[in-house]
N, C-alpha and C positions, 0 to 999 in steps of 0.2 A: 581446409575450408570449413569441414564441419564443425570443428574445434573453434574456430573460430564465431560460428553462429551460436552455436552455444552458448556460449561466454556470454554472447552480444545479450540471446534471449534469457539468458539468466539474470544480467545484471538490469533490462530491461524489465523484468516481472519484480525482480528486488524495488526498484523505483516505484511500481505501481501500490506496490505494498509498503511504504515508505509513505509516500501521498495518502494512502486508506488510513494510515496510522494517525499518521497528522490531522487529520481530518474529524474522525473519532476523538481525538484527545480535546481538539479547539470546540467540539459537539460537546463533549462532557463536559470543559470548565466554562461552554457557555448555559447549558440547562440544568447541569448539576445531576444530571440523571445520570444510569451505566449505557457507555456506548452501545448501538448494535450495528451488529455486518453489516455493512453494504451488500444492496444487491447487484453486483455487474451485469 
């Protein structure tokens, strides 16, 4: 069961951080500037 949550909240936190990335990249090639972090 834990093994199982794990996985889920791993590949869950990969997705968030997948989306942040994407996010930043569509921010840079639309202002031309360098990305920054988001704040969560």
């Amino acid at each position: 069961m834990s093994y199982y949550f794990c996985q889920h909240f791993f590949y869950f936190y990969l997705h968030i951080f997948h989306l942040i990335l994407l996010k930043n990249s569509f921010y840079f090639k639309k202002t031309g500037q360098a990305p920054e972090m988001p704040v969560l």
